[in-house]
C-alpha positions in Angstrom: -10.3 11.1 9.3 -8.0 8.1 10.3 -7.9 5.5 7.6 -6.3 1.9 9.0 -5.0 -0.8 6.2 -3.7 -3.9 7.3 -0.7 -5.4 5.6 2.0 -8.0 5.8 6.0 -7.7 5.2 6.7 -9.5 1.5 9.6 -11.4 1.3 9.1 -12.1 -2.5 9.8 -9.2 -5.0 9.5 -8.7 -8.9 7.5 -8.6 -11.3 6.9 -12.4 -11.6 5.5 -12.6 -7.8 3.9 -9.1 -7.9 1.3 -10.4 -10.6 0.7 -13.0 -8.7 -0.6 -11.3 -6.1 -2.7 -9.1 -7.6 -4.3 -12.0 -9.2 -5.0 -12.6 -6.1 -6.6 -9.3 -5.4 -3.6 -8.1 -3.3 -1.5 -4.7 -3.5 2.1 -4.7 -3.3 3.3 -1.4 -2.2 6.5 -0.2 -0.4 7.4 2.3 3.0 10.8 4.6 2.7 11.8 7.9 3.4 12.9 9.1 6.9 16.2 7.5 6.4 14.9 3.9 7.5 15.6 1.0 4.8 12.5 0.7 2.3 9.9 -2.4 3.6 8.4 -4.4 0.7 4.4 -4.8 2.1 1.3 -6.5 0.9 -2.4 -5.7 1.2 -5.8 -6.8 0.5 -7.1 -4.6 -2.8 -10.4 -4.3 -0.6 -8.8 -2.8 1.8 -7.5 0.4 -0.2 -10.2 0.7 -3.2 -12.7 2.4 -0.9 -10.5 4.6 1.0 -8.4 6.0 -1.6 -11.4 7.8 -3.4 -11.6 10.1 -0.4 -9.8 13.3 -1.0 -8.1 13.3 2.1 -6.4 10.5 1.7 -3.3 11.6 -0.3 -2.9 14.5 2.2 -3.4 12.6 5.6 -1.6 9.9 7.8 -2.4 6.6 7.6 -2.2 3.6 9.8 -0.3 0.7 8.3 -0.9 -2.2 10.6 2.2 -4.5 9.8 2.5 -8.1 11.5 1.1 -6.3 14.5 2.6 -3.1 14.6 1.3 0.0 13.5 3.1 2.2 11.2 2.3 6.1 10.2 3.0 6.8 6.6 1.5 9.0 3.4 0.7 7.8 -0.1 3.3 9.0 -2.3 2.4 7.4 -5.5 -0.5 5.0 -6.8 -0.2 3.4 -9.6 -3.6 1.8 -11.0 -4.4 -0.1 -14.1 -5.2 1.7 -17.7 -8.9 0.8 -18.0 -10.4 -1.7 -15.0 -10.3 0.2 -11.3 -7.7 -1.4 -10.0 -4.6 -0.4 -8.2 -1.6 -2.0 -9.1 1.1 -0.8 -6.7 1.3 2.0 -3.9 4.4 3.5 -2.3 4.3 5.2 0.9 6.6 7.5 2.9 6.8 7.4 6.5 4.9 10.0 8.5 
């Protein structure tokens, strides 16, 4: 199964701007690996909350749509909140 998430490039980073968007129900995350420099993304929470209960998804590619381009990359690490189901940050390797 092919699982598509759109995102967008974040140009602010810490822990100051990162609760602010997930206030705003968005994800930030980050792509590395490969030996390409790490990208700081965003996402809606909507977008991954559904998705990420399928086994499959830890194990298979993923789309990252990102300002228009897509990107192939695997969850490496989720990090979700202690007792609400929420995801708090997500970082990604490329494919």
């Amino acid at each position: 199964m092919s699982y598509i998430i759109p995102a967008q490039t974040r140009t602010e980073i810490g822990k100051g701007s990162s609760r602010r968007l997930r206030r705003d129900g968005k994800v930030p995350a980050v792509i590395y690996g490969a030996g390409k420099e790490a990208v700081a993304i965003v996402f809606e929470h909507k977008d991954i909350i559904n998705i990420q209960s399928n086994d499959d998804f830890y194990t298979s590619d993923l789309t990252i749509v990102l300002d228009g381009k897509e990107v192939k990359v695997r969850a490496q690490a989720m990090q979700r909140h202690a007792f609400k189901p929420m995801i708090e940050h997500v970082d990604f390797v490329y494919a």
